[in-house]
Backbone as ProteinMPNN parsed JSONL, in Angstrom:
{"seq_chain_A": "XXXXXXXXXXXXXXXXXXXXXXXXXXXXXXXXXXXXXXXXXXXXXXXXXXXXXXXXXXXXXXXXXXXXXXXXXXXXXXXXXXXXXXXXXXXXXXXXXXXXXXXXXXXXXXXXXXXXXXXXXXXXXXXXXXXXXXXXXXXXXXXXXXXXXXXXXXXXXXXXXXXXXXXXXXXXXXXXXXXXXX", "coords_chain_A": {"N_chain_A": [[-24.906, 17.426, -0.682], [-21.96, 16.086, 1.39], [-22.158, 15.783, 4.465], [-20.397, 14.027, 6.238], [-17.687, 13.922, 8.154], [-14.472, 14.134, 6.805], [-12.551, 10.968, 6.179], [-9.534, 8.929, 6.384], [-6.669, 8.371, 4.216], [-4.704, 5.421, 3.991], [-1.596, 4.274, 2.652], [-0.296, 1.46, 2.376], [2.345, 0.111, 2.057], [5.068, -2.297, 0.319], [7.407, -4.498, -0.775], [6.344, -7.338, -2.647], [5.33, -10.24, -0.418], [5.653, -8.908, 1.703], [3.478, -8.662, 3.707], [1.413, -6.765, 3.575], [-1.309, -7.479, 2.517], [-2.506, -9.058, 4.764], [-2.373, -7.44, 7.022], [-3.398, -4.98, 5.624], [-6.292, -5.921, 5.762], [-6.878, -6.663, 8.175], [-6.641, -4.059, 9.677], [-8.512, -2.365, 8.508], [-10.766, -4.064, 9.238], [-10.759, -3.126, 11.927], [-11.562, -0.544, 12.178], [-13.743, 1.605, 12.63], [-15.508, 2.2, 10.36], [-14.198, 0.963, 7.835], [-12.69, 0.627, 4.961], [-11.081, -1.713, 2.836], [-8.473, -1.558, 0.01], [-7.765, -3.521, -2.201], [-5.071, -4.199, -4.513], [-4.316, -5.406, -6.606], [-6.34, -6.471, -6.93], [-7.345, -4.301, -8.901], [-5.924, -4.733, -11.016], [-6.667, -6.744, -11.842], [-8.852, -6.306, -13.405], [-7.654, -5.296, -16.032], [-8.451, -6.777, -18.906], [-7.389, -7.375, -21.086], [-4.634, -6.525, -23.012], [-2.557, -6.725, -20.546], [0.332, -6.022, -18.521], [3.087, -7.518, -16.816], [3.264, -6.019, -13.828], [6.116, -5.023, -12.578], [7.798, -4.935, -14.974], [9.966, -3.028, -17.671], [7.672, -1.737, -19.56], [5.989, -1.552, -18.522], [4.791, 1.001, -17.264], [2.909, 3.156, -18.061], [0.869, 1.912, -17.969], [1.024, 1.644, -15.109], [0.691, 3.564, -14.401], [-1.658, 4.484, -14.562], [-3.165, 2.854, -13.511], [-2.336, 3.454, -10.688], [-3.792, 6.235, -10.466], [-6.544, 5.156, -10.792], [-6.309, 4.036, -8.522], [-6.095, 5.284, -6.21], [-8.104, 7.306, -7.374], [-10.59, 5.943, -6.437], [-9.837, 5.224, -3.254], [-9.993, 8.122, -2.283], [-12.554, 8.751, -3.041], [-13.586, 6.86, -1.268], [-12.543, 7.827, 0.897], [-13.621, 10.518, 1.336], [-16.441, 10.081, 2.366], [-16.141, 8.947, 4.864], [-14.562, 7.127, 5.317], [-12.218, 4.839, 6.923], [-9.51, 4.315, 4.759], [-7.59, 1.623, 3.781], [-5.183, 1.298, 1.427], [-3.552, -1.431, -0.108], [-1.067, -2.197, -1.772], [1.281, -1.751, -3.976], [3.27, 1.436, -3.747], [5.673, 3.057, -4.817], [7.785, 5.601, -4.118], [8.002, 6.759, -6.733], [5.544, 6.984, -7.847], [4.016, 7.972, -5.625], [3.237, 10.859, -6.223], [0.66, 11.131, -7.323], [-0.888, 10.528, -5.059], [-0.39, 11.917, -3.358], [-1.275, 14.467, -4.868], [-3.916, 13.888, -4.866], [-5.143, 13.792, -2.102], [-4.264, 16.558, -1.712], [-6.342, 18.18, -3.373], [-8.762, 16.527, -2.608], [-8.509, 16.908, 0.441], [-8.038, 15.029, 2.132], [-6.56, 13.367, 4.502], [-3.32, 11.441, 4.388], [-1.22, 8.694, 4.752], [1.22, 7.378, 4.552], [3.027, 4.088, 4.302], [5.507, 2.032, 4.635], [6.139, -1.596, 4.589], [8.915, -3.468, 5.597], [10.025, -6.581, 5.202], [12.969, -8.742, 5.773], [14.679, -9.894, 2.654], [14.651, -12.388, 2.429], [12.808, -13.44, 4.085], [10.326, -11.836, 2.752], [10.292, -13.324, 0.339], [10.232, -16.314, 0.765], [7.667, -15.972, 1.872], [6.382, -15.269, -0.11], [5.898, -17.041, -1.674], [5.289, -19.084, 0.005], [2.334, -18.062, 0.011], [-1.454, -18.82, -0.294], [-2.881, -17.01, -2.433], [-2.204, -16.059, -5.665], [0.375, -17.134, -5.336], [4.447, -16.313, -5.524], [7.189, -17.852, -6.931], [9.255, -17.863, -7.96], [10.967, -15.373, -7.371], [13.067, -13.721, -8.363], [12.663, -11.705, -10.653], [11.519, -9.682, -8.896], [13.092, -9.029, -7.694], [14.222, -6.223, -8.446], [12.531, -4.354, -7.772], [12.724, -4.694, -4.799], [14.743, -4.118, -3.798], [14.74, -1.684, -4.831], [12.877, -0.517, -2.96], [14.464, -0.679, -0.853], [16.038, 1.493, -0.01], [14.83, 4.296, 0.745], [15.62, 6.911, 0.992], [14.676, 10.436, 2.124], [12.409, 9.475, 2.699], [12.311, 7.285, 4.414], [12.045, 7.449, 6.654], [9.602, 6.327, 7.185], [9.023, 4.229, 6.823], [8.553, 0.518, 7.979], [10.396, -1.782, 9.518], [9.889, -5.299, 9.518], [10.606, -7.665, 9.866], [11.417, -8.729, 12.403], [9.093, -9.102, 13.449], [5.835, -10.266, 14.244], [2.574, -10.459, 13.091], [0.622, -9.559, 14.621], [2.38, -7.457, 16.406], [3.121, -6.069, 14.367], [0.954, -4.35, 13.505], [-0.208, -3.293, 15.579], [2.066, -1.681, 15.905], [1.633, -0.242, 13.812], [-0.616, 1.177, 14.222], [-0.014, 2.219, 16.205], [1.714, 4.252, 14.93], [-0.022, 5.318, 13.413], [-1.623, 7.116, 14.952], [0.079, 8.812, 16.074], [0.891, 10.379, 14.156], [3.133, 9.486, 13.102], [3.38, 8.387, 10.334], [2.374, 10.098, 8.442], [1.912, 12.24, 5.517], [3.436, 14.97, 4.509]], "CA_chain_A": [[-23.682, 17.752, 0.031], [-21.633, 15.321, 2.361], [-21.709, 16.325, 5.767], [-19.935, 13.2, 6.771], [-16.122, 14.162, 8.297], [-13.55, 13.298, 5.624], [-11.865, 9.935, 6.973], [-8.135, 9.505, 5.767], [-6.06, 7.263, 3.295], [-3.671, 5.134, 4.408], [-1.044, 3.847, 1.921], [0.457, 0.141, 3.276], [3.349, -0.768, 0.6], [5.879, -2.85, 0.31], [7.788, -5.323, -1.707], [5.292, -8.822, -2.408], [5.502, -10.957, 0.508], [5.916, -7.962, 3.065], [2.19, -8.615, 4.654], [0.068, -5.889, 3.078], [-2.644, -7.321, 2.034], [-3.183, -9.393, 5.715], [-2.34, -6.109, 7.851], [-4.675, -3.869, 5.455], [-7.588, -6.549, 5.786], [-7.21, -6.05, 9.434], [-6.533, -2.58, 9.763], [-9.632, -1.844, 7.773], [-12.033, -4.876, 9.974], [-10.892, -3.116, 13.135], [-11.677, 0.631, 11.979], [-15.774, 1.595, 12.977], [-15.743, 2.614, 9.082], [-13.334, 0.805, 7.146], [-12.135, -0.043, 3.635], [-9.609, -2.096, 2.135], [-8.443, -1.674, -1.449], [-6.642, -3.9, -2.978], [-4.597, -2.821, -5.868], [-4.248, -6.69, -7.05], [-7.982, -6.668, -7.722], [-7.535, -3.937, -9.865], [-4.939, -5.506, -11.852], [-7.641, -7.722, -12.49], [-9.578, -5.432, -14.611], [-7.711, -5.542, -17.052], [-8.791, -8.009, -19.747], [-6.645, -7.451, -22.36], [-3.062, -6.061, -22.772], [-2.078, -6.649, -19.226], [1.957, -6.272, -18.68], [3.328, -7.675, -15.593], [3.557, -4.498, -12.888], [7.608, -5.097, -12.603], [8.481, -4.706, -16.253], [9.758, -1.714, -17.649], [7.011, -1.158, -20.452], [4.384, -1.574, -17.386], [5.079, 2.146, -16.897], [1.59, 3.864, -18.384], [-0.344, 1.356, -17.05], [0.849, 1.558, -13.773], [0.304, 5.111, -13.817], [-3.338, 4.494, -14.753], [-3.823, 2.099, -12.19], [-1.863, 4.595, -9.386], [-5.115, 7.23, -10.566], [-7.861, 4.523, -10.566], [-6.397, 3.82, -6.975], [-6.341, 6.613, -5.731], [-10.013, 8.139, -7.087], [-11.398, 4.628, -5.27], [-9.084, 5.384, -2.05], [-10.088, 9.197, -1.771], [-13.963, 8.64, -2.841], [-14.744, 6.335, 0.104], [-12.602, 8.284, 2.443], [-14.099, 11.565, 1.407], [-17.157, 9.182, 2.686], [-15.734, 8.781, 6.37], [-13.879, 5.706, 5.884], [-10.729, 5.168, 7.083], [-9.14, 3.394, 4.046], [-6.015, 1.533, 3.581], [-4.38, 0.879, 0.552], [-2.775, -2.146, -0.346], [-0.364, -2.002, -3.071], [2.905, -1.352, -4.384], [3.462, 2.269, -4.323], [7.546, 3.624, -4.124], [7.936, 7.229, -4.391], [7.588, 6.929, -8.076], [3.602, 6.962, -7.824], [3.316, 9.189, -4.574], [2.85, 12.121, -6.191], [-0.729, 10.799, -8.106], [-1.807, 10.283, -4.185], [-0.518, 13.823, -2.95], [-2.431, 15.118, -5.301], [-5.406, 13.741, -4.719], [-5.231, 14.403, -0.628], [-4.53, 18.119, -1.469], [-7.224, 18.071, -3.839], [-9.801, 16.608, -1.48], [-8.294, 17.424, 1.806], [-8.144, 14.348, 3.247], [-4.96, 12.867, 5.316], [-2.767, 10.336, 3.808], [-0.608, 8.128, 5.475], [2.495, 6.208, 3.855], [3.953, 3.43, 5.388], [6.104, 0.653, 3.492], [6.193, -2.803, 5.426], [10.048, -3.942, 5.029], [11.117, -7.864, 6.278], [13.796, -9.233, 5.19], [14.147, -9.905, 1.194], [14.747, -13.525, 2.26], [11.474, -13.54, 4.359], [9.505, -11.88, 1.546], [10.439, -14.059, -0.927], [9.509, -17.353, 1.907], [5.776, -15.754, 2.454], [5.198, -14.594, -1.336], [6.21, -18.461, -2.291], [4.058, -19.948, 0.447], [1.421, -17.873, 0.227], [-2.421, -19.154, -1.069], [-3.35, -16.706, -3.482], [-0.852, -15.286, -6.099], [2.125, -17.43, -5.262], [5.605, -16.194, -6.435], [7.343, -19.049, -6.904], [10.447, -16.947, -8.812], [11.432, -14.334, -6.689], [13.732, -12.888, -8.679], [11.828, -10.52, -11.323], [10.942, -9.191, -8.133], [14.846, -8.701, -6.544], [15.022, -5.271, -8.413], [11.468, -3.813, -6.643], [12.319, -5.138, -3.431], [16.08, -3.118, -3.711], [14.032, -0.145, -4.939], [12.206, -0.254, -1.352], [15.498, -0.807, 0.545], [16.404, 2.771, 0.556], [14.095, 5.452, 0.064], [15.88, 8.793, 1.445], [13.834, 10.944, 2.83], [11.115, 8.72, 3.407], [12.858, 6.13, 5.773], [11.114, 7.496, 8.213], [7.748, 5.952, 6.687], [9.427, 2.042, 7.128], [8.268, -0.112, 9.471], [10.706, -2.729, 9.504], [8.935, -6.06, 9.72], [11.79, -9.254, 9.978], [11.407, -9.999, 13.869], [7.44, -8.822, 14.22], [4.918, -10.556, 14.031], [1.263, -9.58, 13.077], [0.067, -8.459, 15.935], [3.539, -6.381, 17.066], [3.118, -5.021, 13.181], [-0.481, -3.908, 13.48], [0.144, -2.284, 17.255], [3.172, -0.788, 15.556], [1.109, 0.476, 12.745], [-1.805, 1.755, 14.724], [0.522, 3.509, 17.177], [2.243, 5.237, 14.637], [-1.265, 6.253, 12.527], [-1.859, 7.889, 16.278], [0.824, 9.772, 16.356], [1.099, 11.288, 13.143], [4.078, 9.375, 12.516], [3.32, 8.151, 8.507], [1.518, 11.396, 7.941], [2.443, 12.555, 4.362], [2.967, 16.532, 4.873]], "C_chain_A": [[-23.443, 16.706, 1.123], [-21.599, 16.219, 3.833], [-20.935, 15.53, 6.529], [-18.504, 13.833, 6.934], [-15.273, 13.385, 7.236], [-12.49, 11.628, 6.591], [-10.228, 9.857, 6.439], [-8.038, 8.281, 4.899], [-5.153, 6.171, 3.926], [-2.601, 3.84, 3.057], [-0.286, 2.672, 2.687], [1.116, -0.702, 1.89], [4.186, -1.597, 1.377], [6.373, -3.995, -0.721], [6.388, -6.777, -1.855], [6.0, -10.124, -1.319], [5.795, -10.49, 1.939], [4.783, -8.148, 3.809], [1.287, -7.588, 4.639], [-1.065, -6.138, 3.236], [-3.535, -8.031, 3.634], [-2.857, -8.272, 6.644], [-3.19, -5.298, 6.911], [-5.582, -4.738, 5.747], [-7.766, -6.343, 7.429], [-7.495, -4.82, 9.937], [-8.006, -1.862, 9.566], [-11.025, -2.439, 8.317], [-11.976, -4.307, 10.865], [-11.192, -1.206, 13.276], [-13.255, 0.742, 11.974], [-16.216, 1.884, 11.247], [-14.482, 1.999, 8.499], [-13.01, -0.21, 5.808], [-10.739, -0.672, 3.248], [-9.447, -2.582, 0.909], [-7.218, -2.455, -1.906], [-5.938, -3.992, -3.988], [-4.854, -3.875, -6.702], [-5.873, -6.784, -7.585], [-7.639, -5.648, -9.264], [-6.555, -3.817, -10.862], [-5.789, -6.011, -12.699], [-8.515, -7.418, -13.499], [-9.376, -5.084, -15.538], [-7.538, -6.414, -17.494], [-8.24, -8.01, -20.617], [-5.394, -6.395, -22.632], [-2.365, -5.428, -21.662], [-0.616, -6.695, -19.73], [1.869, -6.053, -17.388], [3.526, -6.269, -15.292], [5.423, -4.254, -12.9], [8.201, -4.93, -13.882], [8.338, -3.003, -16.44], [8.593, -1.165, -18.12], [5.623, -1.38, -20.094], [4.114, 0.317, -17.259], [3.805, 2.92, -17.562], [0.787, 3.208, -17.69], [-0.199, 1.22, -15.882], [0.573, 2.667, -13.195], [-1.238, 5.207, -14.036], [-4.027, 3.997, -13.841], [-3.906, 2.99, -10.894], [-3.38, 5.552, -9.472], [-6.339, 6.401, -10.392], [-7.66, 4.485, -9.064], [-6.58, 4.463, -6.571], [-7.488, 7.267, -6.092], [-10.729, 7.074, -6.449], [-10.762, 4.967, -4.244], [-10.136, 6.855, -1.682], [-11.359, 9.398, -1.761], [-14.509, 8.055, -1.86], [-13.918, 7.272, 1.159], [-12.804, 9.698, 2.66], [-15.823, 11.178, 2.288], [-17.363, 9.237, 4.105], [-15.184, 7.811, 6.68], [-12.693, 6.047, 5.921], [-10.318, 3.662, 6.086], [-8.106, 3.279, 3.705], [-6.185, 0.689, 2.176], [-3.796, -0.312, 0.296], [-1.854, -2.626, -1.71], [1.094, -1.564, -3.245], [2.951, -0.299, -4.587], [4.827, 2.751, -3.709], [6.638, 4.786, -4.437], [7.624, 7.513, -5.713], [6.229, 7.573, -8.344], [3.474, 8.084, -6.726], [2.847, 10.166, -5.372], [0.89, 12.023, -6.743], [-1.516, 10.647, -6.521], [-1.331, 11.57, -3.599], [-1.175, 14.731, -3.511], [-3.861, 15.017, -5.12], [-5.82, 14.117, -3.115], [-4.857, 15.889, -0.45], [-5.888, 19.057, -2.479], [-8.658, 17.929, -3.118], [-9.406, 16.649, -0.108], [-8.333, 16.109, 2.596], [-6.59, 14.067, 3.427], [-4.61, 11.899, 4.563], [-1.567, 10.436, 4.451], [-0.097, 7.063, 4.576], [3.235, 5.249, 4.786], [4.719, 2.077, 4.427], [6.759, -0.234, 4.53], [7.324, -3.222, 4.597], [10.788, -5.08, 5.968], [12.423, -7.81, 5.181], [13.731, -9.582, 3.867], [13.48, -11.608, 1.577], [12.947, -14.356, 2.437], [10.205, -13.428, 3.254], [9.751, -12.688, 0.698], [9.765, -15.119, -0.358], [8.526, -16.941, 1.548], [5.602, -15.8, 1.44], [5.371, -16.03, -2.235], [5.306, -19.401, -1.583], [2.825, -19.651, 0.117], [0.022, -18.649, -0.905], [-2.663, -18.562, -2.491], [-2.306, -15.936, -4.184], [0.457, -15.85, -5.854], [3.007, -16.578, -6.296], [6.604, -17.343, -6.505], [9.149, -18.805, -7.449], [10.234, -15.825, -8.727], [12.249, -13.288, -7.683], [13.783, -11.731, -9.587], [11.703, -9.245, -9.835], [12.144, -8.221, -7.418], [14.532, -6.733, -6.625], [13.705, -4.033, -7.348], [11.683, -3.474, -5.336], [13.713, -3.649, -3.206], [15.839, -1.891, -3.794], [13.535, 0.389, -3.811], [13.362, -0.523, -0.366], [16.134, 0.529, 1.016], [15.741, 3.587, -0.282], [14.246, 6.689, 0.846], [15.491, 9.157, 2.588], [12.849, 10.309, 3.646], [11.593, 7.543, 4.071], [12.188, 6.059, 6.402], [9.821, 6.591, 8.235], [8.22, 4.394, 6.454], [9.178, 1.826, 8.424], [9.065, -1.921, 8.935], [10.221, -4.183, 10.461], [9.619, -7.537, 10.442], [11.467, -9.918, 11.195], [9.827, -9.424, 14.434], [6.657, -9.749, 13.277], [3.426, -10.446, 13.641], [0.943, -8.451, 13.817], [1.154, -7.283, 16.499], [3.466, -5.624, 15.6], [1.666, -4.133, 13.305], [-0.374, -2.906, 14.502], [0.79, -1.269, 16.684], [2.474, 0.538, 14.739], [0.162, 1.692, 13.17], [-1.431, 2.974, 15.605], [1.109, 4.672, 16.521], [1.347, 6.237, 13.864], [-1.544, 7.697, 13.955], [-1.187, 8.48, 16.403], [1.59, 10.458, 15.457], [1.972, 10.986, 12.148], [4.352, 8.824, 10.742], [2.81, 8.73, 7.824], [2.642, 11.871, 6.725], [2.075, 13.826, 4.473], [2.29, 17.298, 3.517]], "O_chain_A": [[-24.406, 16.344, 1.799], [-20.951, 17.25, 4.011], [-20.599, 16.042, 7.597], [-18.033, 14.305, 5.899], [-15.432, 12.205, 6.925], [-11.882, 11.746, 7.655], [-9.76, 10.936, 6.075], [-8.892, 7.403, 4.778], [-4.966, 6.737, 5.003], [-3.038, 2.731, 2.751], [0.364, 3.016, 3.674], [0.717, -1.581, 1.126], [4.193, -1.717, 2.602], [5.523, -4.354, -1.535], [5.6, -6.932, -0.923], [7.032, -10.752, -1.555], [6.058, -11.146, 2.947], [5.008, -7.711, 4.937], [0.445, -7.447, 5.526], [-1.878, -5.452, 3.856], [-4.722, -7.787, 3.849], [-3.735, -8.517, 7.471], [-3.999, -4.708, 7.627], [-6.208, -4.005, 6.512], [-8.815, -5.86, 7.854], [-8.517, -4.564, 10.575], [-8.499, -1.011, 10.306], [-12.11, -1.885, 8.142], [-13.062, -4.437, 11.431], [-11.037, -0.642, 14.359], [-13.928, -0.047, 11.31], [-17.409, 1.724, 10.992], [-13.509, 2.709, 8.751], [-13.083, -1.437, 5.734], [-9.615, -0.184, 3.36], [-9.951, -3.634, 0.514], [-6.039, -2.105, -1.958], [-6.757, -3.621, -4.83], [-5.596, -3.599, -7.644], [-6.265, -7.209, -8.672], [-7.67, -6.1, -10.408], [-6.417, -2.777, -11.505], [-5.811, -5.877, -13.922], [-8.876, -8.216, -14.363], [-10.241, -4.567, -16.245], [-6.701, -7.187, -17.03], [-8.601, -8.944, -21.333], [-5.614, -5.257, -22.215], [-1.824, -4.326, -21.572], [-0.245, -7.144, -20.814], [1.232, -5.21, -16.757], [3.859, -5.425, -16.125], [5.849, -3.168, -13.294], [9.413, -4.738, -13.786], [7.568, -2.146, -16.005], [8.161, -0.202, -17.488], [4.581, -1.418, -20.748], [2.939, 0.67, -17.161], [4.222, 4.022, -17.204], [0.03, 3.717, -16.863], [-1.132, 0.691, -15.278], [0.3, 2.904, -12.018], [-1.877, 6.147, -13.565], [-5.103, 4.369, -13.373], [-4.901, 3.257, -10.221], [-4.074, 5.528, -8.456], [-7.258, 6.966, -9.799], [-8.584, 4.814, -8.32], [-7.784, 4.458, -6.315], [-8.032, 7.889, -5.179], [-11.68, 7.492, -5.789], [-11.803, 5.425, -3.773], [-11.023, 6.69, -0.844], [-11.794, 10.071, -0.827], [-15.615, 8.375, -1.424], [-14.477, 7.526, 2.226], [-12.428, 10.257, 3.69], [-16.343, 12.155, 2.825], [-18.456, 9.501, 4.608], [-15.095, 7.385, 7.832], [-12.094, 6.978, 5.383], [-10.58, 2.488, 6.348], [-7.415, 4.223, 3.32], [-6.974, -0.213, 1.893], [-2.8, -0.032, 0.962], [-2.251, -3.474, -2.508], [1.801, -1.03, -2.391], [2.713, -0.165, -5.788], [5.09, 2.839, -2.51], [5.471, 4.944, -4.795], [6.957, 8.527, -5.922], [6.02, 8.583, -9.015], [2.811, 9.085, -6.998], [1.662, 10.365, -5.103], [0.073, 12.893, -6.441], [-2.745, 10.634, -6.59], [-2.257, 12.348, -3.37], [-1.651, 15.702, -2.924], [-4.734, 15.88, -5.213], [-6.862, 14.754, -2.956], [-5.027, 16.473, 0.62], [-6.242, 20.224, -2.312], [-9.496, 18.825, -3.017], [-10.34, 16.297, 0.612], [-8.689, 16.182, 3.772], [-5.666, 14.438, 2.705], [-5.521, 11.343, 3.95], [-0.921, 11.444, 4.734], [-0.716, 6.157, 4.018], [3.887, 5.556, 5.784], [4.127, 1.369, 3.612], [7.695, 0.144, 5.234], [7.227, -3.389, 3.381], [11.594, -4.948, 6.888], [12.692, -7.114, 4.202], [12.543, -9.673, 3.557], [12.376, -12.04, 1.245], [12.255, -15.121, 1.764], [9.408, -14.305, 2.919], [8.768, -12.587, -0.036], [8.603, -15.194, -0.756], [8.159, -17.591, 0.569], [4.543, -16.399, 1.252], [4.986, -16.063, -3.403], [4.669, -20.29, -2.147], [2.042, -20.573, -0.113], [0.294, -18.99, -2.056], [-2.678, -19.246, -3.514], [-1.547, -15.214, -3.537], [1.503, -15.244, -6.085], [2.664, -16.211, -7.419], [6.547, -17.765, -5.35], [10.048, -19.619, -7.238], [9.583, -15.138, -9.514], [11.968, -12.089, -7.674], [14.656, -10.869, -9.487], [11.832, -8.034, -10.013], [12.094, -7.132, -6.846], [14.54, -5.985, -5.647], [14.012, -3.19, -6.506], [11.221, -2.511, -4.723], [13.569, -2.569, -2.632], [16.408, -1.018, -3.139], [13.661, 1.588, -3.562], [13.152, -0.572, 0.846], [16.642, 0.698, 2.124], [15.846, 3.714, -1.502], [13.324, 7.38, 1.279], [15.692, 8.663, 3.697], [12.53, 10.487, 4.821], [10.69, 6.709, 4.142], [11.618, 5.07, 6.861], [9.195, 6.257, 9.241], [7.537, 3.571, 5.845], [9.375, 2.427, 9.48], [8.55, -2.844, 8.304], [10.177, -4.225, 11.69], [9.137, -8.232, 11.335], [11.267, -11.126, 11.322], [9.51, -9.356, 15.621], [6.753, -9.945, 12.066], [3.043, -10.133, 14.768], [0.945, -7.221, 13.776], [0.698, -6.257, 17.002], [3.789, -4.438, 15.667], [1.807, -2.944, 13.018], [-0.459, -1.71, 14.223], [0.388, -0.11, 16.78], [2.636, 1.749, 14.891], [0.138, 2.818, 12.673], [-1.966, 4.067, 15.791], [1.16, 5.789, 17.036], [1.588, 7.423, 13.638], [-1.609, 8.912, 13.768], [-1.634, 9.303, 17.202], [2.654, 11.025, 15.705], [2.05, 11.462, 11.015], [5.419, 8.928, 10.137], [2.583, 8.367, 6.67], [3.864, 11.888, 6.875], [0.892, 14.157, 4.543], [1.888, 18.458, 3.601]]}, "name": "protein", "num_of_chains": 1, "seq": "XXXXXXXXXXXXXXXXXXXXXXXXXXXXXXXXXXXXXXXXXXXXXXXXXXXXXXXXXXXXXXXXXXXXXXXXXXXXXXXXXXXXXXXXXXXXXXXXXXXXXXXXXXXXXXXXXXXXXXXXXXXXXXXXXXXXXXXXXXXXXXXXXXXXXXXXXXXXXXXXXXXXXXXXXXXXXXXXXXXXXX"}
């Protein structure tokens, strides 16, 4: 039996080039217990009849992936880690991680990092690993994350912050409940 306190989830989406994966790697170095999953690894696992994530006839396998993420997310933070997410999840997928945080009781926290398209497209073209180089597969994703309803509230618009004013932002709002998934 664990006696360790359950730690929580924290989901950190957004379109590619929003700053996920360097705000979860922090998030997760500056937590006394912390993990950071990156979804992109487990892309990587599969070896044979991969289909890009953005196509339509990605749609099983991204729901397979959404469940691998999520039993790796909720196993270490049934653990005591506080683990963030990094990955593409809209509303589509939530429900595969609401289930699993009413399942094992831990907290989960949604937040979708939203710059500018123009910006994302800039970073996910400079960036080292994974360049995008041809943005535009990507346009209809990014439009999918430009209005999500209800869940507005759970954007942290990114365009005129910088790391550090995103991270603060992030940290203040984990503190105050504000990306808490009820």
């Amino acid at each position: 039996m664990n006696d360790t306190p359950p730690g929580q989830v924290l989901i950190l989406t957004g379109p590619p080039g929003a700053g996920k994966t360097t705000a979860a790697r922090r998030l997760a170095e500056a937590a006394p217990m912390g993990v950071h999953v990156h979804g992109d690894d487990f892309m990587d696992y599969i070896r044979s009849g991969f289909i890009e994530p953005w196509k339509t006839a990605s749609q099983a396998q991204n729901l397979t992936l959404s469940r691998s993420l999520a039993a790796a997310c909720f196993s270490f933070a049934a653990g005591g880690y506080f683990t963030v997410l990094d990955w593409v999840v809209g509303p589509w997928f939530l429900e595969v991680y609401r289930a699993e945080a009413a399942r094992s009781g831990v907290r989960l926290d949604y937040v979708v990092l939203r710059p500018s398209e123009a910006l994302a497209r800039q970073r996910a073209r400079d960036r080292l690993e994974r360049p995008i180089a041809d943005y535009a597969p990507i346009r209809p994703l990014y439009a999918q994350l430009a209005d999500l309803g209800a869940l507005e509230t759970h954007v942290l618009e990114t365009t005129h912050l910088d790391l550090e004013a995103t991270l603060a932002a992030l940290q203040s709002g984990l503190a105050e409940g504000r990306w808490r998934l009820g």
